[in-house]
N, C-alpha and C positions, 0 to 999 in steps of 0.2 A: 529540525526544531521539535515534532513530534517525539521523536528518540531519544532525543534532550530531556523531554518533560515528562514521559516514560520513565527513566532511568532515574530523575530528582525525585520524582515519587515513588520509587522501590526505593529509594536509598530515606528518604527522610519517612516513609510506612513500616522500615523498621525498629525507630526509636517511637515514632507519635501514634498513639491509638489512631485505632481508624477513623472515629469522629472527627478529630481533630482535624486528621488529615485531608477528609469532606470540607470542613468547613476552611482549611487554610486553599482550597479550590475555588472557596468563593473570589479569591483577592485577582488573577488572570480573568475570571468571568467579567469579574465589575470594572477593572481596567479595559479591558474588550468591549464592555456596553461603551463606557464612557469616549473608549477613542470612536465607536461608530458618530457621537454626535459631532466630530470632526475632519473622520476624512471625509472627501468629496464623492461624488458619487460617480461610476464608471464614465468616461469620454464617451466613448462607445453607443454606451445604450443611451446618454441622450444625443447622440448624434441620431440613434436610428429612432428616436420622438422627434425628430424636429427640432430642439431645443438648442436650436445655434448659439447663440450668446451663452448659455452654462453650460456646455460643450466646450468650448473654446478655454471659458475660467477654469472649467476640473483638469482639462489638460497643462491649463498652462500654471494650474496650483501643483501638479504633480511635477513639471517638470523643471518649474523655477520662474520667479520673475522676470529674469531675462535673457530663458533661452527661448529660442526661432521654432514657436512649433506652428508654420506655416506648414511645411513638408508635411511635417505628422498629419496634422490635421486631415490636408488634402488625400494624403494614404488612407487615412478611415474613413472619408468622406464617401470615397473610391469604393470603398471594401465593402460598406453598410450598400452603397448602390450597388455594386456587383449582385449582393446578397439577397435584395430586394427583387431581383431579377432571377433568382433561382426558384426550383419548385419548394414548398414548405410540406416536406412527410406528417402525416399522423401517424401515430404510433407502431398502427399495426403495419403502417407501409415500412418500417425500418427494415421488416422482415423481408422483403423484399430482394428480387435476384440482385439489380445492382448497389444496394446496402447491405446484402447478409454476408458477406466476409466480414467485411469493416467491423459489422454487428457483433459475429461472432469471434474474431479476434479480442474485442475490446470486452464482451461481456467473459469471453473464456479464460481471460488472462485475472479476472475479479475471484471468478470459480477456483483455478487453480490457486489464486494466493490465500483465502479464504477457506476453504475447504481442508487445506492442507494440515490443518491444527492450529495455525498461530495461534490464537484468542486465548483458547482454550490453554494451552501451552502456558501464552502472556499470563495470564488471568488468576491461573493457581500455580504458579510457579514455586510458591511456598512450600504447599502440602506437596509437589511433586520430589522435591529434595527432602521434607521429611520424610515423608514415604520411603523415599532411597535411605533415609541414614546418612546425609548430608547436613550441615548445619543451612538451613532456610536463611540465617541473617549474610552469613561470607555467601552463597550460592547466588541470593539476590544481587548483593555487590558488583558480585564480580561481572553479572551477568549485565547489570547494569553501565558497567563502565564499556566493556568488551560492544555493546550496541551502540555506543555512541562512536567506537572506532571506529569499526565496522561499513555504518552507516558512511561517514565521513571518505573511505577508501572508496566507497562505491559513489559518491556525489562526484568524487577526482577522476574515476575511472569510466563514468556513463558513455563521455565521447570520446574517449578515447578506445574502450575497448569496442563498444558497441552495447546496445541494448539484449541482443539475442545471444551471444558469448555470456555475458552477466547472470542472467535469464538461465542457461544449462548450465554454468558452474553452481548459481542458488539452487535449483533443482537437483542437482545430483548430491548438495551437500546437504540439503533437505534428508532426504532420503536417508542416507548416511548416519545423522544427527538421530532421524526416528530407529534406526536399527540398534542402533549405540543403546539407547534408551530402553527398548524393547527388551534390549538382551539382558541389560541391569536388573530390569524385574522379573524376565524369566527365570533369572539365577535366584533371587529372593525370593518369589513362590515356591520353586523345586527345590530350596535349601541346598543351594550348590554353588558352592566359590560365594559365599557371604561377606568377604573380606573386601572383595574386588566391586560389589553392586555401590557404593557410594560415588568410588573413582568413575565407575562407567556413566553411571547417570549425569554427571556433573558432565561429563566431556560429549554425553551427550546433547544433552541440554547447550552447551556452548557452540556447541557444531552446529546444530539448527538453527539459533538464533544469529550465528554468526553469519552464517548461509543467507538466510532470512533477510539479513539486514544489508549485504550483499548486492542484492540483486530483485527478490520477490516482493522485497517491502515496496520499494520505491520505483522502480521499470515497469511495472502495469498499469500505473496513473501516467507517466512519461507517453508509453506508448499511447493507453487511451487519449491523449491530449493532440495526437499526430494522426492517427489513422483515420478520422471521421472526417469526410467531407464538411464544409462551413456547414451546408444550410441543414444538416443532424447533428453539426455537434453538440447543441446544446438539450437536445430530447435524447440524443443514443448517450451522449457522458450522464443524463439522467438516472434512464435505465441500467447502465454499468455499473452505475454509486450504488443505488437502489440493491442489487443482485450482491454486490460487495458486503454492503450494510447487514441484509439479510444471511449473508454467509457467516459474518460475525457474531451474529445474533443465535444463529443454530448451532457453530459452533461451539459458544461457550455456554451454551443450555447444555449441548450433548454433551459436553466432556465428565462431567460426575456420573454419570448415566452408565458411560464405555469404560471407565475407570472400574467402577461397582462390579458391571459385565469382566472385564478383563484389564487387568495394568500395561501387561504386556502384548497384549492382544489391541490395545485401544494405537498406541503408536506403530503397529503394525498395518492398520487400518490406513494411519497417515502417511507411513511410508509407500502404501501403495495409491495412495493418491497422487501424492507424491510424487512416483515413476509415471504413472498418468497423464501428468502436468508436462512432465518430460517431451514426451514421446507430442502435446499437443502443440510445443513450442517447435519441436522442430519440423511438424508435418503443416502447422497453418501458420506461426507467427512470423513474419517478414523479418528483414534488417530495417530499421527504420532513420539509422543515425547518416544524417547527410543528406538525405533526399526529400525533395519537395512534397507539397499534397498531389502535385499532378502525379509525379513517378511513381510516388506509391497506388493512387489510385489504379494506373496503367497496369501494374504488378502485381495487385493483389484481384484485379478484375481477366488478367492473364488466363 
């Protein structure tokens, strides 16, 4: 759905000014306020207040008038007591021996996707194709529809292949994608094969995103959502957003910066992040597809 609404606003930002574009964002914002004053609020968390009788209503408004959510119920009842009964980390204990893999699986996989260039990438995709001598309106397009593929091959493919197969094909076509790109503008600075830097960039630019969408966009929220023990999930998925958030945030500050510095120098940067990324998926990120929290626990505490 993110990919989805990515891709309608590249495709309808190149016929509407930008304004426009701002303000037709309003209409998803205001239907999101407005559905908040009707869904119900989590089972869960008023299970873990106390709050038996609207506990019981939000699950049984989410799951129907009349279905049996006895079971259900009893299963959170179960879970919220389990959970009551575990230690509660502050923060700095995350770091801790029997949390720092988990920690750093989950915060490293934010690093690498983030880090990598997307935003930056995302963000000025325009002047990156006019830059090349690409048309900016077809480049958006295409690039737009191609991640909504993409995206969709890799939702079909998550259990099936695995999360870390996914994870090293995105990464290596990462990689790939920034060299493509790299080389397009190194041929356009050094006035050499000018003919050929449009085609490069374009194929570049598609192989990243294609990669991207793949596998790095959406497997590091996956896995962070599987690797945390209950009673950190909701302080370490914190911290992970958190470090994600700000990865985004640097990234598409730095990229006009590294661009200025070097065009082709700046996606060289990312491709070696990039390999990086590589090399930390396959030396700390587990398999994760199949196996419970206890296995993984057992496995990554191995």
């Amino acid at each position: 759905m993110i990919c989805g609404a990515v891709s309608v606003s590249f495709v309808i930002g190149n016929v509407l000014p930008w304004r426009t574009l701002a303000l037709i964002g309003l209409i998803p914002t205001g239907v999101l306020l407005l559905g908040l004053f009707i869904i119900p609020e989590s089972p869960r968390w008023l299970a873990k207040r106390g709050r038996g009788k609207e506990f019981e209503a939000a699950l049984r408004t989410l799951r129907g008038k009349d279905a049996d959510i006895s079971q259900e119920a009893d299963e959170i009842q179960d879970y919220i007591t389990s959970l009551e009964q575990l230690p509660k980390p502050k923060l700095l204990e995350l770091f801790q021996t029997r949390y720092l893999r988990s920690v750093t699986i989950g915060i490293g996989l934010m690093v690498c996707q983030q880090f990598g260039g997307i935003n930056g990438i995302c963000f000025y995709l325009s002047s990156i194709f006019e830059l090349a001598g690409f048309s900016a309106f077809a480049g958006t397009v295409i690039y737009a529809c191609l991640q909504i593929v993409i995206t969709g091959l890799g939702a079909a493919l998550i259990d099936k292949a695995g999360r870390k197969p996914l994870l090293l094909i995105s990464g290596t076509g990462l990689v790939a994608g920034c060299i493509f790109t790299a080389a397009a503008f190194y041929l356009k600075v050094h006035e050499v094969g000018l003919g050929a830097v449009p085609a490069l960039a374009l194929i570049g630019i598609l192989v990243y995103i294609g990669s991207f969408s793949l596998g790095m966009g959406a497997v590091p929220w996956v896995v962070m959502s599987e690797i945390f023990p209950i009673n950190i999930k909701g302080l370490a998925g914190s911290v992970a957003t958190l470090v994600n958030w700000f990865g985004a945030w640097l990234c598409s500050y730095t990229f006009n910066f590294l661009m200025s510095w070097s065009s082709y120098g700046t996606f060289i940067v990312y491709a070696a992040i990039n390999a990086v990324a590589i090399v930390f998926i396959i030396v700390v990120v587990p398999e994760t597809k199949g196996k419970s929290l206890e296995e993984l626990q057992a496995s990554i505490n191995a």
